[in-house]
C-alpha positions as CSV (number, residue, x, y, z in Angstrom):
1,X,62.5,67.6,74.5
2,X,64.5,67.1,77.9
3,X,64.4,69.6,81.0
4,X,67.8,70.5,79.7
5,X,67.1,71.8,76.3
6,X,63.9,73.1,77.7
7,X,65.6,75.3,80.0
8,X,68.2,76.4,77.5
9,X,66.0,77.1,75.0
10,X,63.8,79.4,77.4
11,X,67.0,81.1,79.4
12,X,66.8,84.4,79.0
13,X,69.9,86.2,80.2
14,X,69.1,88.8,83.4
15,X,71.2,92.4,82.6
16,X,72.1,94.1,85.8
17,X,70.5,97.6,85.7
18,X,72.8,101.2,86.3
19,X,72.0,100.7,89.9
20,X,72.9,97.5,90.4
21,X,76.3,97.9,88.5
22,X,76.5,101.0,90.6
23,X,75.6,99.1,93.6
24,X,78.1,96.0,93.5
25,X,81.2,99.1,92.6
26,X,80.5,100.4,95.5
27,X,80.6,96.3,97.6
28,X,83.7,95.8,95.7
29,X,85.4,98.5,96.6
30,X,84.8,98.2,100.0
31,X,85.8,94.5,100.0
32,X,89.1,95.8,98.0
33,X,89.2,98.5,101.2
34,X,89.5,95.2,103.5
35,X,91.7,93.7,101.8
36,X,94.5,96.6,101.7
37,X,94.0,96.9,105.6
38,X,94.9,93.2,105.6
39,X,97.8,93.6,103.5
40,X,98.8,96.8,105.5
41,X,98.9,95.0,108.8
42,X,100.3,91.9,107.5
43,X,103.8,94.2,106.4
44,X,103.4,95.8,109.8
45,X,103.9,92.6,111.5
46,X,106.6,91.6,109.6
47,X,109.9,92.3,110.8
48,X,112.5,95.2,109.2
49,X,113.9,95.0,106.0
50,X,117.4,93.8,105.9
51,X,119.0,96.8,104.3
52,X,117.5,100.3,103.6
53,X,116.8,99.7,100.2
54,X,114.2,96.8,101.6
55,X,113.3,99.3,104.3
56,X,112.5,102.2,102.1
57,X,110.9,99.9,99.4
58,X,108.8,98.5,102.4
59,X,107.8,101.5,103.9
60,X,106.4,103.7,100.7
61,X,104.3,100.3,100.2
62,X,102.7,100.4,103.4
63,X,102.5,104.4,103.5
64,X,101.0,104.5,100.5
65,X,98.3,101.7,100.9
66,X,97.6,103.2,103.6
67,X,96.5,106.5,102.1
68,X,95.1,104.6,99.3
69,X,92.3,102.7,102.2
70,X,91.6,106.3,104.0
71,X,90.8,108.4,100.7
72,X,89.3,105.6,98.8
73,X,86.7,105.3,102.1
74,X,85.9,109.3,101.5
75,X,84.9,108.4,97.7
76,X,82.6,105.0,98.6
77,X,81.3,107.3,100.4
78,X,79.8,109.6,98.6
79,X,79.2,107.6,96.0
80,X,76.9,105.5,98.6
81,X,75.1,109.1,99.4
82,X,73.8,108.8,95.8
83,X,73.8,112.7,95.6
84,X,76.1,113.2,92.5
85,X,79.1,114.7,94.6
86,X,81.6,113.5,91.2
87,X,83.2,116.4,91.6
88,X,84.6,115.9,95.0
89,X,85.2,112.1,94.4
90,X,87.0,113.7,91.5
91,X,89.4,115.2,93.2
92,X,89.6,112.5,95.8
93,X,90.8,109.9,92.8
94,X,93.5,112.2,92.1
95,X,95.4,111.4,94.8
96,X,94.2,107.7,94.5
97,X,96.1,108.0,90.8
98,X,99.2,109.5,92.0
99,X,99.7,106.6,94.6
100,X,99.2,104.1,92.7
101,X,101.3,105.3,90.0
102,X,104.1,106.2,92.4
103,X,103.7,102.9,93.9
104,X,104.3,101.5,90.5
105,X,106.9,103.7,89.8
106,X,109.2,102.4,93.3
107,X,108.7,99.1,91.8
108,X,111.0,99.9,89.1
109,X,113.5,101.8,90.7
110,X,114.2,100.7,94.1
111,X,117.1,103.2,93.7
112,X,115.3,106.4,94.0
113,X,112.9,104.7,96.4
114,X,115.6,104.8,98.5
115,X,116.6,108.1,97.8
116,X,113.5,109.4,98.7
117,X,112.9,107.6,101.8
118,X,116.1,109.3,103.2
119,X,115.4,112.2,102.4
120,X,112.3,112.2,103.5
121,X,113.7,111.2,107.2
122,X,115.9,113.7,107.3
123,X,112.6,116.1,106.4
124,X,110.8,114.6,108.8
125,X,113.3,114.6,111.6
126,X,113.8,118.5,111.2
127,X,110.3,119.6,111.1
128,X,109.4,117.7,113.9
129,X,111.7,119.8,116.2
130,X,109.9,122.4,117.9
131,X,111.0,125.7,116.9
132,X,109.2,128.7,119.5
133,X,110.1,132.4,119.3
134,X,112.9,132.1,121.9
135,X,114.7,129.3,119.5
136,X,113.9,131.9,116.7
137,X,115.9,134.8,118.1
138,X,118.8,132.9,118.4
139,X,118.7,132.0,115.6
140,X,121.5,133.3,112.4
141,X,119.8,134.6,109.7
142,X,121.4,131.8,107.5
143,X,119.4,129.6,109.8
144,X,116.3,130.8,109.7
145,X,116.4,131.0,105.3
146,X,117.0,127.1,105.9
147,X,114.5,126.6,108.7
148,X,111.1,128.6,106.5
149,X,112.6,126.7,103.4
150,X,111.9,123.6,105.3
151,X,108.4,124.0,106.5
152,X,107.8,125.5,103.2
153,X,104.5,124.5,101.6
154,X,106.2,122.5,99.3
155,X,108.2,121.6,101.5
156,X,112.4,120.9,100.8
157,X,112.0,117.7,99.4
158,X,113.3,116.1,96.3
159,X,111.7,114.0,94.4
160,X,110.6,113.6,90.0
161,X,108.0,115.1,88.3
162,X,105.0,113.2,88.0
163,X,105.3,113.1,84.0
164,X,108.5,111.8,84.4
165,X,107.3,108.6,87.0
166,X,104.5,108.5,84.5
167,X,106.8,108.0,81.4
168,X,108.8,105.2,82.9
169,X,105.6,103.4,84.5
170,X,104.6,103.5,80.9
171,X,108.2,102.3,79.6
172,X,108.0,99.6,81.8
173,X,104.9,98.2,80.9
174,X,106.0,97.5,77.7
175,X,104.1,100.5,75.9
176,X,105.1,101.2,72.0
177,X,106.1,105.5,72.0
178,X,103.0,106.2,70.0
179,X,101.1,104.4,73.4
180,X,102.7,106.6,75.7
181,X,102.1,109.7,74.1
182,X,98.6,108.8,74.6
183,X,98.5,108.3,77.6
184,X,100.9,111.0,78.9
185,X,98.1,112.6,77.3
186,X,94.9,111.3,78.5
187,X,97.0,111.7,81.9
188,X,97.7,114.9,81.8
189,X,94.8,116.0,81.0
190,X,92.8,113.4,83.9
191,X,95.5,115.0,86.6
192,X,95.9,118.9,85.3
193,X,91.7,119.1,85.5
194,X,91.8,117.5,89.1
195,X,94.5,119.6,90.1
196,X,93.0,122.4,89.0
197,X,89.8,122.0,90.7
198,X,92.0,121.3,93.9
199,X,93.9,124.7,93.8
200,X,90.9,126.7,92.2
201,X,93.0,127.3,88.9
202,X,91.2,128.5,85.6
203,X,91.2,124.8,84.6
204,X,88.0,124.5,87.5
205,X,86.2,126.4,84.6
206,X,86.3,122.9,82.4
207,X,83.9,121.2,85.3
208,X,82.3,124.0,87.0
209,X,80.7,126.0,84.0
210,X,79.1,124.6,80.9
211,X,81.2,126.8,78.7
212,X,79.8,127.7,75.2
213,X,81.2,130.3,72.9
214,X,81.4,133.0,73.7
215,X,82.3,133.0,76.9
216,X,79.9,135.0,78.0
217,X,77.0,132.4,77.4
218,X,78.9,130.5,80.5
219,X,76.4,128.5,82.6
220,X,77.3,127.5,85.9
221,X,77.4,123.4,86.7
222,X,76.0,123.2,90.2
223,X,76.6,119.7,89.6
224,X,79.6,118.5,88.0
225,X,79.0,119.3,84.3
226,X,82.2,116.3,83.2
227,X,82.1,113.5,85.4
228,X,79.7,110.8,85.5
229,X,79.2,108.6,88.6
230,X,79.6,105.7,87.4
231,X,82.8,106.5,85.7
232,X,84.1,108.2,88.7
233,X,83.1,105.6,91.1
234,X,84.9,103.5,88.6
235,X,88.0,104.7,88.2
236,X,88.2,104.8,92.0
237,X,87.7,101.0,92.2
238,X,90.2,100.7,89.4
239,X,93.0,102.6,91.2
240,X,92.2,100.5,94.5
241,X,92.7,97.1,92.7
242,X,96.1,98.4,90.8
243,X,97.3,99.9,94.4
244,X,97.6,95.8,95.6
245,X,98.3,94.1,92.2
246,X,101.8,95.8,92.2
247,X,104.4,94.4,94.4
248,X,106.9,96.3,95.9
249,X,110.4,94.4,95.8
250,X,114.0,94.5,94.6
251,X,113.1,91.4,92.6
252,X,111.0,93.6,90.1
């Protein structure tokens, strides 16, 4: 028998333990974290768009990556303190999710893109005026409706629903109705949980108590009582790599 079958016949394949897996999420995503800052300054160094459909297309790309790299640090980072913090990484990779999906969205219509990019200059050009109590005074009362409209917390921007940039990411990728549903679904339910624990809504009840019927038999989750590492530290990775496979363009 030759070295060849010898060794064949006594391989014995090596399975990477929880840790490891965990461990080499956590290298990945940090490589992925390099890789947006590289793709960030690249567009940074390019020179402007021709027309402000480029410009705006342009711009929500590199704005957005660049969220995408500063939250996605927060999440490695608990995730490297190995202290089960899946709830805040939790609510971290919600915003990680809405990027990426309005990132996506853009992609397919460059028209709101632009849209939104002026009217978010327009936004930012009026709040960025400093308004003190002299300015205030003198101000009619029609003006000042339109001035604490502006620095509203909602601010007086327009833009669509999330379920509605959801639906046509979903349209676009080809999805059969029946897909969609699902996962309008399984997204709704992934971003109404986080967005609940954000705001403190009844929906932080899902994750922060071990609920049992009835109610009363509640039993408070110090730890999160839902959300695994792993699957957390997971999806986080997942949302990185999507964040860069998508190209921005008027081509798409």
């Amino acid at each position: 028998m030759g070295c060849a079958s010898l060794a064949k016949e006594n391989w014995v394949p090596r399975l990477m333990t929880d840790e490891q897996r965990y461990t080499n999420l956590i290298s990945l995503g940090r490589r992925v974290r390099d890789r947006i800052l590289a793709i960030v300054e690249e567009i940074d160094s390019q020179p402007d768009g021709e027309n402000d459909r480029e410009r705006a297309l342009v711009t929500w790309r590199v704005v957005l990556l660049l969220l995408t790299r500063d939250i996605s640090d927060s999440v490695l980072t608990l995730a490297e303190t190995r202290t089960r913090q899946t709830r805040a990484m939790t609510i971290l990779n919600r915003s990680l999710f809405e990027y990426v999906i309005r990132l996506e969205f853009y992609a397919y219509d460059s028209v709101q893109a632009e849209q939104h990019w002026r009217n978010a200059e327009v936004w930012l050009r009026d709040i960025a005026t400093v308004i003190d109590a002299k300015d205030l005074a003198n101000m009619s009362k029609a003006e000042i409706k339109a001035y604490n409209r502006m620095i509203s917390i909602e601010g007086d921007f327009d833009y669509p629903r999330f379920r509605y940039m959801l639906r046509m990411v979903f349209k676009h990728r080809g999805l059969a109705p029946r897909e969609r549903k699902r996962g309008l679904r399984w997204a709704a339910k992934y971003y109404a949980i986080c967005s609940a624990l954000v705001h403190g809504g009844q929906g932080a009840f899902y994750d922060a108590l071990e609920l049992q019927l009835p109610p009363a038999k509640a039993k408070l989750a110090l730890r999160s009582a839902r959300f695994s590492e792993f699957t957390t530290l997971g999806e986080t990775v997942h949302f990185m790599i999507q964040s860069i496979t998508r190209k921005v363009s008027i081509e798409d």
